[in-house]
C-alpha positions in Angstrom: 93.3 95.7 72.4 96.8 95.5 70.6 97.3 99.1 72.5 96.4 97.2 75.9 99.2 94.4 74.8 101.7 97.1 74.5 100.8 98.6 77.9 101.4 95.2 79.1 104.6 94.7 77.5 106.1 97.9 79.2 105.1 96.6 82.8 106.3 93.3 82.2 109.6 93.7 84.8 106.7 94.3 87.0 105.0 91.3 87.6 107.1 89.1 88.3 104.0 87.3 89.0 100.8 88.8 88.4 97.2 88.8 87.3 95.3 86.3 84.7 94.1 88.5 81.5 92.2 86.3 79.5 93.4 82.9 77.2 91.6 84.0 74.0 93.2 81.9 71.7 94.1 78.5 71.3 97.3 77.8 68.8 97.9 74.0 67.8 101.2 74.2 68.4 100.6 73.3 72.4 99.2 75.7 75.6 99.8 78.9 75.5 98.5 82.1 76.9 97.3 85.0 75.2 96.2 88.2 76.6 93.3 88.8 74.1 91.6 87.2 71.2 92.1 87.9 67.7 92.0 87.1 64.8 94.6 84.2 63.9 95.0 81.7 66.6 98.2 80.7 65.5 99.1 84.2 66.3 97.3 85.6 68.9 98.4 88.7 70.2 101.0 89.2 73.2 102.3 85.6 72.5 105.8 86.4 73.4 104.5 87.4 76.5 102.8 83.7 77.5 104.3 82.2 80.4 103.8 78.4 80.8 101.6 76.9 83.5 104.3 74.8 85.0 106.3 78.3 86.0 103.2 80.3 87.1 102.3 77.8 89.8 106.1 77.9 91.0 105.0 81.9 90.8 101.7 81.8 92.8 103.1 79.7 95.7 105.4 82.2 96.2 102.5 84.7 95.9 99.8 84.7 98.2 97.1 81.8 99.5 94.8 83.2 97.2 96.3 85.4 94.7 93.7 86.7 91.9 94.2 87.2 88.5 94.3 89.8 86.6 95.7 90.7 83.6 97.5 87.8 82.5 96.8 84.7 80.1 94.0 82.5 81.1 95.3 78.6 81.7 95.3 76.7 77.7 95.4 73.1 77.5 96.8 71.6 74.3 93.9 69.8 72.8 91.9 70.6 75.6 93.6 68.4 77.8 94.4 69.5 81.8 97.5 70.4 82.2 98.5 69.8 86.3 98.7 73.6 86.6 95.6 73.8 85.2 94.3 71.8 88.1 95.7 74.4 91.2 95.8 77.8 90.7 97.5 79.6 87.2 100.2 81.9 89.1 100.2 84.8 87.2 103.6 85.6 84.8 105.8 87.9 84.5 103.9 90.5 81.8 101.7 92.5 83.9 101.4 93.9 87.6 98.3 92.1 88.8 98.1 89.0 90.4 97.0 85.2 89.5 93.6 83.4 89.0 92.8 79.6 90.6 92.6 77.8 87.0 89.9 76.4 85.8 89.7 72.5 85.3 90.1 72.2 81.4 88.0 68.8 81.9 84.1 69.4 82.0 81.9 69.4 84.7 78.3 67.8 85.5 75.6 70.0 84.5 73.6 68.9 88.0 71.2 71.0 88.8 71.5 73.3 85.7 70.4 70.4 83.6 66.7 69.5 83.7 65.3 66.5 82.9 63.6 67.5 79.5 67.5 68.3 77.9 67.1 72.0 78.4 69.3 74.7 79.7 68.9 76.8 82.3 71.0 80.2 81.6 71.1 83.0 84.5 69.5 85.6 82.2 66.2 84.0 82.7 66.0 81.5 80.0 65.9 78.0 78.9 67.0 76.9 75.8 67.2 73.6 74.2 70.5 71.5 74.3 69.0 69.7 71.1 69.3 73.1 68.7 72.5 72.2 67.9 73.2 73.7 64.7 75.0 71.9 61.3 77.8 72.8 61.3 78.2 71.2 65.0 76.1 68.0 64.4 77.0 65.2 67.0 78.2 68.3 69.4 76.9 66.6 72.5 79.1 62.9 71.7 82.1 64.8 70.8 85.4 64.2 72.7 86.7 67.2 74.3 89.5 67.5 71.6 87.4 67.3 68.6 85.2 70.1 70.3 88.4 72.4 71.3 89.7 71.8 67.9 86.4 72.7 65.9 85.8 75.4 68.4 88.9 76.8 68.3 89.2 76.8 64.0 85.3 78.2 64.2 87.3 81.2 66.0 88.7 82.4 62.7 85.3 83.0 60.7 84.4 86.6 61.7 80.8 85.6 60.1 79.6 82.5 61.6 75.9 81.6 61.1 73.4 83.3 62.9 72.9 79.1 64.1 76.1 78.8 65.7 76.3 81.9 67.3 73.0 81.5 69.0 74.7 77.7 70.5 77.9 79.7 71.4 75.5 82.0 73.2 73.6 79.8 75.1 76.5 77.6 75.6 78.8 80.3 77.5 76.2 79.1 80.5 77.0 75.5 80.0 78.8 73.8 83.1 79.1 71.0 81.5 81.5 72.2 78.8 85.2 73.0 79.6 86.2 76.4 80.3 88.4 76.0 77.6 85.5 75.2 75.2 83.6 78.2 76.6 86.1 80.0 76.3 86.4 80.0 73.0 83.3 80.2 72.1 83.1 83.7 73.7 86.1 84.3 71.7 84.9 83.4 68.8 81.5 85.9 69.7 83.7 88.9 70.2 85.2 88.7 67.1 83.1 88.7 65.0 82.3 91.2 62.3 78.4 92.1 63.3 78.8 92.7 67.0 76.2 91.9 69.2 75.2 94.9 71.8 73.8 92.3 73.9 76.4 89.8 74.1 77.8 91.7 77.5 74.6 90.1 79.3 75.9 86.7 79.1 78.9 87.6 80.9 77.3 89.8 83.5 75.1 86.7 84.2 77.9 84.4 84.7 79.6 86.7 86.9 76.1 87.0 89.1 76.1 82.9 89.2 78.1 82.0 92.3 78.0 78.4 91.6 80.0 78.9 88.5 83.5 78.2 88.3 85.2 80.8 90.1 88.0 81.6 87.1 85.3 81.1 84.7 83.7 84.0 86.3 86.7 86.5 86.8 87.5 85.8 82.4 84.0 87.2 82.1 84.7 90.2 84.1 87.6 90.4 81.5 85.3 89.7 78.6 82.8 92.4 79.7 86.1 94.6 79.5 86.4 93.3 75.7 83.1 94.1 74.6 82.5 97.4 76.2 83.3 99.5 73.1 79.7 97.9 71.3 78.2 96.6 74.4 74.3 98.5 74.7 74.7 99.6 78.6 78.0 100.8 79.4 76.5 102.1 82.4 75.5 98.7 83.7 78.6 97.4 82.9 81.4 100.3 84.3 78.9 100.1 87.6 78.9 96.2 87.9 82.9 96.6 87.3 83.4 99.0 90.4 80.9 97.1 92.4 83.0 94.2 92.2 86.2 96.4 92.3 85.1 96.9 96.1 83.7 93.8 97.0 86.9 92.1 98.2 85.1 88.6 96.6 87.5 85.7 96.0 89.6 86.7 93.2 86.5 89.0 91.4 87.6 91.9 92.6 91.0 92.4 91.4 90.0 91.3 88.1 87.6 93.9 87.8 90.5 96.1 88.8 92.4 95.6 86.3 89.5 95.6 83.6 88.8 99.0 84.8 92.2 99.9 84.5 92.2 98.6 81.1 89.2 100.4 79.9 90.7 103.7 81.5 93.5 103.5 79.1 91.5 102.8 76.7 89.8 106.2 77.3 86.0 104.2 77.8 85.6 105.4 81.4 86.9 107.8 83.8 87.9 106.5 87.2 87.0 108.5 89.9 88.1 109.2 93.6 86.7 105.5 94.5 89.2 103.6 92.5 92.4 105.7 94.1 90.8 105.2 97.1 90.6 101.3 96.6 94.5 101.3 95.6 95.6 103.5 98.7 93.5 101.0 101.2 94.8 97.7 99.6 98.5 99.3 99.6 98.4 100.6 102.9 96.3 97.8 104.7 98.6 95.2 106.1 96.1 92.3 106.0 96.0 92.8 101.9 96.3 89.5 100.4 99.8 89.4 98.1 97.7 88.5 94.9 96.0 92.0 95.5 99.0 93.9 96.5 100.6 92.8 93.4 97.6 93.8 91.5 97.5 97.3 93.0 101.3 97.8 92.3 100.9 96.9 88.6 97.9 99.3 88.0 99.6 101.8 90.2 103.1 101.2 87.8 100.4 101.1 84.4 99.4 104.8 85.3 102.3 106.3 86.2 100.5 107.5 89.7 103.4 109.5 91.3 101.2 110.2 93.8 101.5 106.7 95.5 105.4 106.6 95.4 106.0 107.0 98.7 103.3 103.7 99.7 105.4 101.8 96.8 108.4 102.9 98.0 107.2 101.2 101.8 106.5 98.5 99.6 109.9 98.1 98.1 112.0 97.9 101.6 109.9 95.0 103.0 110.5 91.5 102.2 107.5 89.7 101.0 106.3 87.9 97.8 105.2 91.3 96.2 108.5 93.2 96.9 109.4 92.1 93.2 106.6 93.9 92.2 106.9 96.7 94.5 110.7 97.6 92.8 109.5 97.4 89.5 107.1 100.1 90.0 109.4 102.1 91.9 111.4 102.1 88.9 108.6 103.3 86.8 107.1 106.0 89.0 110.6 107.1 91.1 113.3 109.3 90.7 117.3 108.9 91.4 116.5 109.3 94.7 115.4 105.6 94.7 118.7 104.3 93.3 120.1 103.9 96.7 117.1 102.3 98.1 117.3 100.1 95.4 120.7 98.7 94.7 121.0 96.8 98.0 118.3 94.7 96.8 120.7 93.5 93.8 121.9 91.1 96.6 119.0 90.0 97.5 118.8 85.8 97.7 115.8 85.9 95.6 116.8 86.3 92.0 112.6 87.4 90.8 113.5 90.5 93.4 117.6 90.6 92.0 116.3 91.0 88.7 113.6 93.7 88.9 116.3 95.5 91.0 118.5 95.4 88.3 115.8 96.5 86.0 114.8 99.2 88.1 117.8 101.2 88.7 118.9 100.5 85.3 115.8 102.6 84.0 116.0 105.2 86.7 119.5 106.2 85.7 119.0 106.1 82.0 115.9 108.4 83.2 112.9 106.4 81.3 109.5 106.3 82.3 
């Protein structure tokens, strides 16, 4: 994952505004946004890279009506408390070329129908299990405020050996709506980490992802924890073929986020994208009815690859005016040559200074020749 968090780093003059990758861990210290989950919270990976909720909403409104996220930080509350960003949509920051998720409400949500009347919970793998097993170590779970159960939650995240106990109520409580997303969230967090990985875990998230009446953003961070637990997950197969199918399914903001997770697992060397996902990004790019959350996206991943082979739809991109042209430019100045310096440099006047500075950025690394 730290290799994904460098990948990220080197596309962040691209996204001016991009996609959501995942809040993994929660530090004390206030909100913050990390890319992945590891091992101290206090120090989670890619935390110079977080971007505050306040300025990713000012970023998404300038985005698109819906803009997806991909790739960036999922939304973190301090103490588990709801931020007002946290409320709307999380605009996506400036790390990664991808585009922003709706954020989920930090504050929890009625269980209704999910809830029968005997106390037990109904998960979409086909099960029930009992709110009552609520192990030890998490006695008095259910009366807990929420920042009592962010903070135990979130300090559980550091032992890579939890009991088999309170694994099995992280497990079952991934499909619980009437937990936070925060607290769910780390509790999946807390899963993947741990020492004895569990081949299974990656049903959980496929489930959620197959629930429509789940929280929409809680759904796309389990497309992005399915990416996470690929590597020991027992059916890569049903996994990479759910992640395409969503890919192309142009649902809410589900399909850029499996974009992106495919992109990540490609660089990772776990699959091999075929002639479907070019095709995907030279339809979204060329389409003029693509939402600019997806364009965004498709920019970053195109930037993220290197893909020459779509310079001259980038470079389209680049000379028109519009909340992804940011984006556009700082791909062009990954994947262009000096011939782009003159299409460039007029943009250093531009009156929006997200688009001034990837400009800037741009021709700067085309003349000093980097890639």
């Amino acid at each position: 994952m730290r290799k994904m968090l460098i990948a990220l780093g080197v596309c962040a003059a691209l996204a001016a505004g991009l996609v959501v990758w995942h809040v993994r861990q929660r530090s004390d210290s206030g909100p913050a946004n990390a890319p992945v989950p590891r091992k101290e919270i206090s120090e989670a990976p890619g935390s110079a890279e977080k971007a505050s909720a306040q300025s990713r909403d000012k970023s998404e409104k300038a985005a698109s009506d819906r803009a997806p996220g991909v790739g960036e930080a999922k939304p973190r509350p301090a103490d588990g408390k709801t931020s007002d960003s946290a409320k709307g949509k999380v605009p996506s920051s400036d790390t990664m070329a991808s585009r922003t998720l709706p954020s989920m409400a930090a504050t929890s949500r009625t269980a209704s129908a999910d809830r029968a009347s005997t106390g037990t919970l109904k998960t979409d793998t086909g099960t029930s299990t009992s709110l009552s097993a609520i192990p030890k170590e998490l006695a008095g779970f259910k009366q807990w405020s929420e920042s009592k159960r962010v903070k135990v939650v979130t300090e559980m995240m550091r032992d890579p050996n939890l009991s088999d106990g309170v694994k099995g109520f992280f497990k079952r409580s991934l499909h619980d709506k009437s937990l936070s997303p925060l607290v769910r969230n780390n509790m999946a967090n807390a899963l993947n980490t741990q020492e004895r990985k569990d081949p299974g875990l990656y049903k959980e998230f496929l489930a959620i992802v197959d629930d429509r009446s789940e929280n929409e953003v809680w759904r796309a961070y389990s497309i992005q924890f399915l990416g996470e637990t690929f590597s020991y997950c027992a059916d890569r197969k049903a996994v990479e073929s759910k992640l395409f199918s969503l890919s192309e399914s142009g649902e809410g903001n589900l399909d850029a986020q499996a974009m992106v997770t495919l992109g990540y697992l490609e660089r990772e060397g776990n699959v091999k994208l075929d002639k479907r996902f070019d095709d995907r990004i030279v339809e979204a790019l060329k389409d003029p009815n693509t939402p600019e959350g997806m364009r965004m996206t498709v920019l970053g991943i195109v930037g993220q690859r290197g893909d020459k082979r779509q310079v001259d739809l980038v470079r389209q991109c680049a000379s028109q005016p519009s909340a992804s042209q940011r984006v556009a430019v700082a791909t062009l100045g990954l994947i262009g040559d000096q011939s782009d310096i003159a299409r460039i440099e007029p943009l250093l006047q531009s009156k929006d200074p997200l688009v001034r500075n990837a400009a800037m950025q741009a021709v700067k690394r085309l003349k000093e020749g980097k890639k």
